[in-house]
DRENDO-1510 file (C-alpha; in Angstrom, 1 decimal, always signed):
<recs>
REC; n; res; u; v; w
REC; 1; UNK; +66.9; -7.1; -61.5 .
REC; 2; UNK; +65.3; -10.2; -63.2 .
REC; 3; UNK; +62.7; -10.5; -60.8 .
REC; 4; UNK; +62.2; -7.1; -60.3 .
REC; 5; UNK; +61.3; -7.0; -63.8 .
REC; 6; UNK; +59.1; -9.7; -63.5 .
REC; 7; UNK; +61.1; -12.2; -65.9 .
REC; 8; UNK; +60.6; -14.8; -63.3 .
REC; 9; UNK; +62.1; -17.4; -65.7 .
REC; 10; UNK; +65.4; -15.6; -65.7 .
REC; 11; UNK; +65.4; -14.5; -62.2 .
REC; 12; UNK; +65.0; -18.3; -60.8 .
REC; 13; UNK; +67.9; -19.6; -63.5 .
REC; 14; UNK; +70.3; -17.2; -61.8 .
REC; 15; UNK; +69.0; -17.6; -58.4 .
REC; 16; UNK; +70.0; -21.6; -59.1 .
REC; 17; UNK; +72.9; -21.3; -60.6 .
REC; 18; UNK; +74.1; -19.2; -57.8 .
REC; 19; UNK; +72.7; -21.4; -55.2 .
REC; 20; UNK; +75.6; -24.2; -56.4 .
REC; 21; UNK; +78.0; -21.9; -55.2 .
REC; 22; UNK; +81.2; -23.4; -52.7 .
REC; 23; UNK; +80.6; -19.9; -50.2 .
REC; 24; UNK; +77.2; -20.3; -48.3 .
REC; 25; UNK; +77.6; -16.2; -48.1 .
REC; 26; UNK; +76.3; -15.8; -51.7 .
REC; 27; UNK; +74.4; -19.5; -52.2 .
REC; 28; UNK; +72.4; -18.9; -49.0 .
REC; 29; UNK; +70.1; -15.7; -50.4 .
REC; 30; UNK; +70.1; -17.3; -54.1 .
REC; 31; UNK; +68.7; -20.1; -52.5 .
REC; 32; UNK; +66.1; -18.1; -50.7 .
REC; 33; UNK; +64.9; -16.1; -54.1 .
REC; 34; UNK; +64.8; -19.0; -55.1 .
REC; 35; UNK; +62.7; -20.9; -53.2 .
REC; 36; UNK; +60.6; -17.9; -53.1 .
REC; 37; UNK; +59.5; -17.9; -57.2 .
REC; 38; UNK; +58.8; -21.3; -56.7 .
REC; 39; UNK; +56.4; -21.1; -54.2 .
REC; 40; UNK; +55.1; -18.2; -55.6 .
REC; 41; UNK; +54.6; -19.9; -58.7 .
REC; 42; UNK; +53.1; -22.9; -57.5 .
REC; 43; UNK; +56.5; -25.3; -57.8 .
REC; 44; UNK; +56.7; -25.7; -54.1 .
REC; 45; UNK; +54.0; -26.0; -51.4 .
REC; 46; UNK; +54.2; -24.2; -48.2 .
REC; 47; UNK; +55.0; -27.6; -46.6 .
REC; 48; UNK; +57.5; -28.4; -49.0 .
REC; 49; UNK; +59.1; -24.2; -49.0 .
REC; 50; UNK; +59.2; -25.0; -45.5 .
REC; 51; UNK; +61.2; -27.5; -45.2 .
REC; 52; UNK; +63.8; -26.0; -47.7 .
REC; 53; UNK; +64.1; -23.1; -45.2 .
REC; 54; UNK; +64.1; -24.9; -42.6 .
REC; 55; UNK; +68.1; -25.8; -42.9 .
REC; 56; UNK; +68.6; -22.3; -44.2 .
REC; 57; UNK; +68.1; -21.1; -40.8 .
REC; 58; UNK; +71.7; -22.9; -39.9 .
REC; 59; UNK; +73.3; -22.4; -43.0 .
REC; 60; UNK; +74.2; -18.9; -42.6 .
REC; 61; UNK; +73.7; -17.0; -39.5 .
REC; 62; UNK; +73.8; -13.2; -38.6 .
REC; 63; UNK; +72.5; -11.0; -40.6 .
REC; 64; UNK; +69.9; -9.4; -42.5 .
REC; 65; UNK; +69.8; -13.4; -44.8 .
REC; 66; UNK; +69.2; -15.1; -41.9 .
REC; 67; UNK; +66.6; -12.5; -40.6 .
REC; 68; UNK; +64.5; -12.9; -44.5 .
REC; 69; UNK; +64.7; -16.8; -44.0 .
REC; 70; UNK; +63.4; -16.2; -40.7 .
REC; 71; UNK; +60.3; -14.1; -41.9 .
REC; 72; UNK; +59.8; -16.2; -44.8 .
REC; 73; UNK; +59.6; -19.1; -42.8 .
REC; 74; UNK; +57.4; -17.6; -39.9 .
REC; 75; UNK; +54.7; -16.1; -42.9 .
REC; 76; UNK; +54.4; -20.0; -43.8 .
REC; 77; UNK; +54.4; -21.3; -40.3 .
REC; 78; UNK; +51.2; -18.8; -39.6 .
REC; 79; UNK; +49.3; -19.6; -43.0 .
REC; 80; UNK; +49.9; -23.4; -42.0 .
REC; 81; UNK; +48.2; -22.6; -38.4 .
REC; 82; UNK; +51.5; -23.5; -37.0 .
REC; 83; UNK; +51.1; -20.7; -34.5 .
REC; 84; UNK; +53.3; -21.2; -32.1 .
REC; 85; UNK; +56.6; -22.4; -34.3 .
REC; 86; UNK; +55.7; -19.1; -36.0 .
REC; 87; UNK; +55.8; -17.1; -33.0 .
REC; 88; UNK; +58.7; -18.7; -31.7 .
REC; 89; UNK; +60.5; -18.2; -35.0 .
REC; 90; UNK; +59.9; -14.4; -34.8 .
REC; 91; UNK; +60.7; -13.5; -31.6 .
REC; 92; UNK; +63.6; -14.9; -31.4 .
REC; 93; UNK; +64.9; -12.8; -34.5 .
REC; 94; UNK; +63.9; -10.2; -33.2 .
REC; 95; UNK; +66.2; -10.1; -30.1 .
REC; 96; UNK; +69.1; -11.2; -31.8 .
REC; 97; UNK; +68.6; -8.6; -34.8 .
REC; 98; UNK; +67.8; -5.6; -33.1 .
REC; 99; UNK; +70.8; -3.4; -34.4 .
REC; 100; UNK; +69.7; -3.8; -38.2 .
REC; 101; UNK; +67.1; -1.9; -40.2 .
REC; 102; UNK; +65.3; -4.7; -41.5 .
REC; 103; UNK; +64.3; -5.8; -37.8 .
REC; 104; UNK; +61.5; -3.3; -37.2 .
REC; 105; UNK; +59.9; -5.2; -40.2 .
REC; 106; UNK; +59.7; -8.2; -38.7 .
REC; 107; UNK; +58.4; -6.4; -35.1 .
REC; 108; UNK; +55.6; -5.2; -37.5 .
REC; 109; UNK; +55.5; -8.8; -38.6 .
REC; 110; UNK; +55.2; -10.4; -34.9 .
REC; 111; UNK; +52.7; -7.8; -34.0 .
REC; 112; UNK; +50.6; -8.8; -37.1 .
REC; 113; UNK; +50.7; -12.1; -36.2 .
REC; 114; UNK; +50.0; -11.8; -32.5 .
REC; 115; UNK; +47.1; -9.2; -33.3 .
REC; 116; UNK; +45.6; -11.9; -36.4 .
REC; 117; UNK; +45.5; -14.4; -33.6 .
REC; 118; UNK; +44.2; -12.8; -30.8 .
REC; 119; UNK; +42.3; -9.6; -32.3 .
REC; 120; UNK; +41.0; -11.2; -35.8 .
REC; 121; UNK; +40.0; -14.4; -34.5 .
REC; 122; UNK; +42.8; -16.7; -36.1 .
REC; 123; UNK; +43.3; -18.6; -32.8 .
REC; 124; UNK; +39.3; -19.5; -32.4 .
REC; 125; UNK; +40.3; -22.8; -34.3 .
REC; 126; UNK; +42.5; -23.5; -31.5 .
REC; 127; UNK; +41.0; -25.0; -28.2 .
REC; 128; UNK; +40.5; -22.4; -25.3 .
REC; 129; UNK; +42.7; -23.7; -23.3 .
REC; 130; UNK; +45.3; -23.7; -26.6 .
REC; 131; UNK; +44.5; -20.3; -27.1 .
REC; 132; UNK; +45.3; -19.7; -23.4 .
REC; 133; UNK; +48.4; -20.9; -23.1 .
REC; 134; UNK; +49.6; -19.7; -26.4 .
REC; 135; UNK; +48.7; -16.4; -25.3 .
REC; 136; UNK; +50.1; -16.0; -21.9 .
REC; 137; UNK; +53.4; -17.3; -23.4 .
REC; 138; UNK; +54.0; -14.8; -25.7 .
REC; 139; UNK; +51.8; -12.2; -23.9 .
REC; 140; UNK; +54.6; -9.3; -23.9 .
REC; 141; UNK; +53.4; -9.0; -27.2 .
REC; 142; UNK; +49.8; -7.8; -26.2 .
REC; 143; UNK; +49.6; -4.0; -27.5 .
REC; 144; UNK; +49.0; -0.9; -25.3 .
REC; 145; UNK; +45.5; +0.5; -25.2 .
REC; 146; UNK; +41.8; -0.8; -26.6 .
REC; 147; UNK; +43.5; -3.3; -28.9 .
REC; 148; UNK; +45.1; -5.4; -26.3 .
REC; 149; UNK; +42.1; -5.2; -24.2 .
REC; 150; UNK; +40.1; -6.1; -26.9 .
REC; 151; UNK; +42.4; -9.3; -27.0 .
REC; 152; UNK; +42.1; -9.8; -23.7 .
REC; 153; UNK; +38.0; -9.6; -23.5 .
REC; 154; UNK; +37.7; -12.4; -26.6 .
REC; 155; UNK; +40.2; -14.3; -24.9 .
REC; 156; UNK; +38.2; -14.3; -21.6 .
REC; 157; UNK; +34.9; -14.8; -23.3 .
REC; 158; UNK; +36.0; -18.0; -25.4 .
REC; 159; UNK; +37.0; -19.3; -21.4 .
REC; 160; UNK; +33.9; -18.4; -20.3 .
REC; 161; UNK; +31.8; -20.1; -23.0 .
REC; 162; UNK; +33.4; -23.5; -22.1 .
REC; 163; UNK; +32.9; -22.4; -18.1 .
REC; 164; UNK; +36.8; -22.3; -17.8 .
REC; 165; UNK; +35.8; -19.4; -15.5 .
REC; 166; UNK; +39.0; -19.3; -13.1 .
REC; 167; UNK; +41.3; -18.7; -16.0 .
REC; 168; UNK; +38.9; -16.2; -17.1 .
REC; 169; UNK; +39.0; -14.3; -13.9 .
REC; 170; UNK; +42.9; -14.6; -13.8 .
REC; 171; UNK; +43.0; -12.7; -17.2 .
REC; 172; UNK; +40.2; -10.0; -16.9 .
REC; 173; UNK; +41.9; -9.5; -13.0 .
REC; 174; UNK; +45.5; -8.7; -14.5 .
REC; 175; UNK; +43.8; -6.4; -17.2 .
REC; 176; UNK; +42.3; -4.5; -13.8 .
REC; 177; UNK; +45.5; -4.1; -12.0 .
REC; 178; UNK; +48.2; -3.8; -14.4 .
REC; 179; UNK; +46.7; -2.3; -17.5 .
REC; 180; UNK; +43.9; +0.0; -16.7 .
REC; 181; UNK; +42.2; +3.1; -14.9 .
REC; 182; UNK; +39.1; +5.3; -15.3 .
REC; 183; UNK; +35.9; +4.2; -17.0 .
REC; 184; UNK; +38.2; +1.2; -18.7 .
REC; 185; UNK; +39.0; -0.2; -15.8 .
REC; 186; UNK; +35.9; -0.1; -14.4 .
REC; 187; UNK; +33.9; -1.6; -17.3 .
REC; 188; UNK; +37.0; -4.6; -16.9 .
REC; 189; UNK; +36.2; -5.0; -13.3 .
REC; 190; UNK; +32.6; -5.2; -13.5 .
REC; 191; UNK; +33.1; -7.9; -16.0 .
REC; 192; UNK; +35.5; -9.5; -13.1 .
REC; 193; UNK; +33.0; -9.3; -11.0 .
REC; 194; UNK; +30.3; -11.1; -13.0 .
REC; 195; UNK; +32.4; -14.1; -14.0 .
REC; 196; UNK; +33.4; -14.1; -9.8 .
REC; 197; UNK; +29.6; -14.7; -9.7 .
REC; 198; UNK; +29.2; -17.2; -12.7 .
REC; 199; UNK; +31.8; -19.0; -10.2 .
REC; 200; UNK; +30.1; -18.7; -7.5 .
REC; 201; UNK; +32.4; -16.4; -5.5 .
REC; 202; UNK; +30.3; -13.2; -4.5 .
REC; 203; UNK; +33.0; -12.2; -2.2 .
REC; 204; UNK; +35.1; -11.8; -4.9 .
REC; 205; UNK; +32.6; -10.2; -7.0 .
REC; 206; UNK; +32.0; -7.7; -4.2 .
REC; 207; UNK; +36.0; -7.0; -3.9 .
REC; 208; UNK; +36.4; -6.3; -7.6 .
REC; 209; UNK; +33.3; -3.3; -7.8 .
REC; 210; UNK; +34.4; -2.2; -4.5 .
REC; 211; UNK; +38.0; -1.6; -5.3 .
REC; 212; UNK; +37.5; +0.2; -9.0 .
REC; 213; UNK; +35.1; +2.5; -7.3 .
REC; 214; UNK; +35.1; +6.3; -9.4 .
REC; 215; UNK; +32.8; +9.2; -9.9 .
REC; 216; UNK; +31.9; +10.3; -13.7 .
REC; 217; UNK; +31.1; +6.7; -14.8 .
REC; 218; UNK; +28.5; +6.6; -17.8 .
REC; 219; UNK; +24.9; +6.0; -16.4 .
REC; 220; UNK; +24.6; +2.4; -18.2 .
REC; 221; UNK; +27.7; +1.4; -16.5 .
REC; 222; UNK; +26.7; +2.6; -13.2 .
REC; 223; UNK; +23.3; +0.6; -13.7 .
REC; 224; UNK; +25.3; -2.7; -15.1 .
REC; 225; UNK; +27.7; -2.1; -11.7 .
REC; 226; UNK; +24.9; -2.0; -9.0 .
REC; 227; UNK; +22.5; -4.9; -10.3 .
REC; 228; UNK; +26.5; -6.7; -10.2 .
REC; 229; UNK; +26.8; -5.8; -6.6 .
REC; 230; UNK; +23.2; -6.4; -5.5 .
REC; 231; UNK; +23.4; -9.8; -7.0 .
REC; 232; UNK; +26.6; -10.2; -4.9 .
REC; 233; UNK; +24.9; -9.2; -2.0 .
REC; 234; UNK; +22.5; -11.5; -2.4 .
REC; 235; UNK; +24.3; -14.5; -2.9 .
REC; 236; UNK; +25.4; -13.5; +0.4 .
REC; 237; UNK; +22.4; -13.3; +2.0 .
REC; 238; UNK; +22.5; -9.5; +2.9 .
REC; 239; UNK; +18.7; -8.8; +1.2 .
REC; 240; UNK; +18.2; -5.5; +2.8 .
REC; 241; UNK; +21.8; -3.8; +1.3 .
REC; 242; UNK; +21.5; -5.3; -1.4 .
REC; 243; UNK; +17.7; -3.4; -2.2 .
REC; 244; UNK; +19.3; -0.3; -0.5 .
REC; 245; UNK; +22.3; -0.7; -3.6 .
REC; 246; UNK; +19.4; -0.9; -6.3 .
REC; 247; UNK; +17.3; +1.9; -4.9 .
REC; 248; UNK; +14.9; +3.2; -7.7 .
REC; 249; UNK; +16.9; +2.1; -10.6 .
REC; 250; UNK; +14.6; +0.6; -13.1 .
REC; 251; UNK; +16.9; -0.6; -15.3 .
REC; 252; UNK; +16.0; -4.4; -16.8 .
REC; 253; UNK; +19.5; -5.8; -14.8 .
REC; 254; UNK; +18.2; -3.7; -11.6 .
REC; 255; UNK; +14.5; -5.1; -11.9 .
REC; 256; UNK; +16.0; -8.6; -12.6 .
REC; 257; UNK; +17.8; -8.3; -9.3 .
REC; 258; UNK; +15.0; -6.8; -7.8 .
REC; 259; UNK; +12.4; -9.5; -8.6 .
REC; 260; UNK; +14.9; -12.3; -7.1 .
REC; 261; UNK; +15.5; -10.8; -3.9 .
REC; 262; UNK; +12.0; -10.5; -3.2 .
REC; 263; UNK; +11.7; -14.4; -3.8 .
REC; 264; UNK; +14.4; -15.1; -1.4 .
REC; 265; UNK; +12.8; -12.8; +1.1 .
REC; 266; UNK; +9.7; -15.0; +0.6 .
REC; 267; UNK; +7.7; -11.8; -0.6 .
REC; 268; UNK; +6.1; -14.3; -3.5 .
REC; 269; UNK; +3.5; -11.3; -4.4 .
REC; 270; UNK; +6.0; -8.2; -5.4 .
REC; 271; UNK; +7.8; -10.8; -6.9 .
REC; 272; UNK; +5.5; -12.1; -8.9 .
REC; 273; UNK; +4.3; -8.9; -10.0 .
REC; 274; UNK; +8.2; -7.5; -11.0 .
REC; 275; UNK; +8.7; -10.4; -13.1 .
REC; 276; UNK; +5.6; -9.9; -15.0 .
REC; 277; UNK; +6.7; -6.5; -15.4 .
REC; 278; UNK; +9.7; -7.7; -16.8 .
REC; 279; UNK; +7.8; -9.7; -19.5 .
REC; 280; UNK; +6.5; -6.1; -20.6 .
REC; 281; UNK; +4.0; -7.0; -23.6 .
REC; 282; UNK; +5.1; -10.4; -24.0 .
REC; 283; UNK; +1.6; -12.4; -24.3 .
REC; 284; UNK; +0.7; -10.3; -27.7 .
REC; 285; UNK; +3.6; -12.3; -29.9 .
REC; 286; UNK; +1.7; -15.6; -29.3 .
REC; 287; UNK; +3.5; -16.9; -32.4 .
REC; 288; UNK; +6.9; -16.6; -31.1 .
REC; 289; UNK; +8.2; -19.2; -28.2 .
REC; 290; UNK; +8.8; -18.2; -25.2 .
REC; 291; UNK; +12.7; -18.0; -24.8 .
REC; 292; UNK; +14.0; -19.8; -21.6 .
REC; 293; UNK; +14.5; -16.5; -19.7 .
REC; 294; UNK; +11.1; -15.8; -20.2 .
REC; 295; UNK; +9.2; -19.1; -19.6 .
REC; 296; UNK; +11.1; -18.8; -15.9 .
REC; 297; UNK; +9.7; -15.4; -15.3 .
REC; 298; UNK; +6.6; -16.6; -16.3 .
REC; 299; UNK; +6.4; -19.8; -13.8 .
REC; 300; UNK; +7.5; -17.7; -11.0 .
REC; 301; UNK; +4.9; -15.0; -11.9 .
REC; 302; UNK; +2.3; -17.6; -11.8 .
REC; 303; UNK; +4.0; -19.6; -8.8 .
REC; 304; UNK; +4.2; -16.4; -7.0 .
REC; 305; UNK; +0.5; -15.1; -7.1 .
REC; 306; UNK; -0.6; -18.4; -6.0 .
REC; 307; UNK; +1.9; -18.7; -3.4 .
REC; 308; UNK; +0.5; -14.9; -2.5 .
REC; 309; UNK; -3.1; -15.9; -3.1 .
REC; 310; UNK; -3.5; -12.7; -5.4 .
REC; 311; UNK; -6.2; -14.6; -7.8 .
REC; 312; UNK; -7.1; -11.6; -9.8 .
REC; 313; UNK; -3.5; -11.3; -11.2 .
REC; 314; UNK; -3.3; -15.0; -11.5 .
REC; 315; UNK; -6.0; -15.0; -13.3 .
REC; 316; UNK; -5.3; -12.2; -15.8 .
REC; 317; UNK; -1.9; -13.8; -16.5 .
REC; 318; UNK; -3.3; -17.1; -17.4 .
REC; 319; UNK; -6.0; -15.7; -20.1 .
REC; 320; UNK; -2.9; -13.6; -21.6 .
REC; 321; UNK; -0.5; -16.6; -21.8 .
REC; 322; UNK; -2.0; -19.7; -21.9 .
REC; 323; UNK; -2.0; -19.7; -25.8 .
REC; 324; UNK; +1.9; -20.3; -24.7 .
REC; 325; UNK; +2.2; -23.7; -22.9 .
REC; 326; UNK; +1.6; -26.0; -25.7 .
REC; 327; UNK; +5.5; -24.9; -27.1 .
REC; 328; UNK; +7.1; -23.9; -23.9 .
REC; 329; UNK; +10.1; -26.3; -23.2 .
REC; 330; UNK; +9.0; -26.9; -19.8 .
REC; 331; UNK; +4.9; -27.3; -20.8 .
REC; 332; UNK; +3.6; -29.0; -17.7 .
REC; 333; UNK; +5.5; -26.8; -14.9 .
REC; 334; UNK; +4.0; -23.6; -17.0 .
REC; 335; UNK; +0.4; -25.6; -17.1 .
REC; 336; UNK; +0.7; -26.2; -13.4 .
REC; 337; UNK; +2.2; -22.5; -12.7 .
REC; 338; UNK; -0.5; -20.6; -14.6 .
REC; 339; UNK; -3.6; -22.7; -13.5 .
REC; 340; UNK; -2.8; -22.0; -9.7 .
REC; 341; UNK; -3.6; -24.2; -6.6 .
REC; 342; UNK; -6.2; -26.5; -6.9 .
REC; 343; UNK; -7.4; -29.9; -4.6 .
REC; 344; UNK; -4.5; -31.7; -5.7 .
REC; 345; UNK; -1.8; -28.8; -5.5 .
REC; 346; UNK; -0.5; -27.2; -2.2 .
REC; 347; UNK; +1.5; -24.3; -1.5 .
REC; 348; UNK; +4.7; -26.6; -1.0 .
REC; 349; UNK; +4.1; -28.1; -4.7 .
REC; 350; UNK; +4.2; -25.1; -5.5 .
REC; 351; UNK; +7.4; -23.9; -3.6 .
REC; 352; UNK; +9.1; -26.9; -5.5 .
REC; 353; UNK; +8.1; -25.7; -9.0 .
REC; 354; UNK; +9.3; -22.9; -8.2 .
REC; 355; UNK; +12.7; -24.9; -7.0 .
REC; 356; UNK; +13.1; -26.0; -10.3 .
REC; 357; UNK; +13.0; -22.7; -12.1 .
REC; 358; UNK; +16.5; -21.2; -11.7 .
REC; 359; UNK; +17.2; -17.9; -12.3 .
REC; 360; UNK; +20.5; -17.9; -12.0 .
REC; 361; UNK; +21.3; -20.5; -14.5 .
REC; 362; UNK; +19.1; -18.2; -16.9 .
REC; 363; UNK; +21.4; -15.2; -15.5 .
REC; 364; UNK; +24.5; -16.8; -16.6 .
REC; 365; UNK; +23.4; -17.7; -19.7 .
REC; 366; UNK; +22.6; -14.2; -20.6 .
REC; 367; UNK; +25.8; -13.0; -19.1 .
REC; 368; UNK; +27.6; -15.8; -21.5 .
REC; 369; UNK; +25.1; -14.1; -24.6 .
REC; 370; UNK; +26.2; -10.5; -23.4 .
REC; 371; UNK; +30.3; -11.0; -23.4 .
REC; 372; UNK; +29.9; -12.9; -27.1 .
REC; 373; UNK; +27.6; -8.9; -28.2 .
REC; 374; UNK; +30.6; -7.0; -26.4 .
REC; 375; UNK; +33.2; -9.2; -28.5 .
REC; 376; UNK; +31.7; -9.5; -31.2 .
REC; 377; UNK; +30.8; -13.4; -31.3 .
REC; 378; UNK; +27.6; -14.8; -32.6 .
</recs>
């Protein structure tokens, strides 16, 4: 009644009195209040508060004392960072104290915590491979529905940003087969399917679109899905399906797609011209660097109408962009590339720049940016 008065003086001078008492049943919760105002005055640390409950947890077993030590203990476990002790703490509670009424508090307080970590970004201080681990231990907790596959997605994306892309895979494929249906699980899959092909396993790839196959998806889906395949394709080598996939979308994915198959065909002039359509208006922000997705376009626009002997288009794209070379990262491959062929340059010098420009290394770092937009990373 002290305490719920607010005379906190009072309340911990009974509470210690109490806690002297021979029979743990009666000194164990005094001990707990206790322990409790101190910490909430500012008497005990959290270290110290834990290590005072600590013993509690032995002292007196069985019921609804033991189940507020527990929870006590597990709140200062999780502000500490000491994630998994917390966790551990909980869930064992919880199985042993199903029958009382003051259990489906502490469910609410393991799904908090699970959700703080994985949802809320608590568990970014911990490695990825921490995170990972700590996760799939205690993954029954994972919620049904957008939630837990929002916990999922972050999850796989922190993998991904330090190329842990097998894990990654592991965890976006379980999402696909056990979890999911509909739009969800197609949006999941094609996600598979692009870490399959930051991992160089198109087959893979190809496997996840092929098997999540449904009518009614949203037309940006659909777009994201076939530039997925086509670039499967070809990474295969099959150029012809994988131009029949893209058909007439124009989508920037689809063009992307487009633009590289015709450079493996060896068709350096429609090339050339789709990734200087991709640069749009580009060459008018003269001010602003060229990012690295764009500088590689660029090369291979110039690289390719040399390689095609278009000069006319060479030509135009060297008036509009040469006020760019002086702060490009790679300034003497985009001098070479915009100049064209000349008496010390031949069309294999030119097939090497090219070499050195890869697009896919620019696509997975895009694909990295694009996970960190759809989880909400910077």
């Amino acid at each position: 009644m002290f305490e719920l008065e607010g005379q906190t003086d009072r309340a911990l001078a009974v509470y210690q009195a109490v806690a002297r008492a021979p029979l743990d049943g009666l000194s164990t919760p005094a001990r707990l209040g206790a322990i409790r105002l101190r910490m909430a005055g500012g008497d005990l640390t959290p270290t110290q508060a834990a290590a005072e409950l600590e013993p509690l947890r032995w002292r007196w077993r069985g019921d609804a004392v033991e189940l507020e030590v527990i929870r006590s203990l597990g709140g200062i476990y999780l502000s500490q960072g000491r994630y998994r002790e917390a966790l551990d703490a909980l869930r064992g509670a919880g199985t042993r104290f199903s029958s009382l009424p003051q259990s489906s508090e502490l469910q609410q307080d393991l799904a908090q915590a699970f959700r703080s970590l994985f949802l809320e970004g608590a568990a970014d201080g911990l490695q990825p491979v921490q995170a990972l681990a700590l996760f799939y231990d205690f993954r029954e907790l994972t919620p049904v529905g957008a939630d837990g596959d929002d916990m999922v997605r972050r999850l796989a994306r922190r993998l991904i940003d330090v190329d842990l892309l097998g894990p990654a895979a592991e965890l976006l494929q379980h999402q696909v087969e056990n979890r999911l249906d509909g739009v969800a699980q197609a949006q999941i899959a094609t996600d598979l399917a692009a870490v399959y092909l930051m991992n160089r396993q198109p087959e893979q790839a190809l496997r996840a679109i092929w098997a999540t196959r449904t009518t009614l998806l949203p037309n940006a889906l659909n777009a994201e899905r076939r530039a997925v395949e086509a670039r499967a394709l070809m990474e295969l080598g099959r150029y012809d399906h994988a131009l029949e996939i893209l058909g007439s979308d124009q989508s920037v994915p689809a063009r992307e797609v487009r633009a590289d198959l015709h450079w493996r065909r060896l068709d350096y002039g429609a090339a050339a011209a789709t990734y200087e359509a991709l640069l749009g208006e580009r060459w008018r922000d003269a001010s602003t660097p060229l990012t690295a997705a764009e500088e590689t376009r660029l090369i291979r626009a110039g690289v390719g109408y040399s390689l095609a002997r278009e000069p006319a288009p060479l030509a135009r794209l060297s008036e509009r962009y040469a006020g760019f070379i002086e702060g490009a990262r790679s300034s003497g491959a985009l001098r070479i590339a915009l100049a064209g062929p000349g008496s010390d340059q031949s069309a294999s010098d030119f097939a090497t720049l090219a070499a050195r420009t890869d697009t896919f290394t620019g696509w997975v770092a895009t694909m990295k940016q694009t996970f960190r937009e759809r989880t909400g990373a910077t």
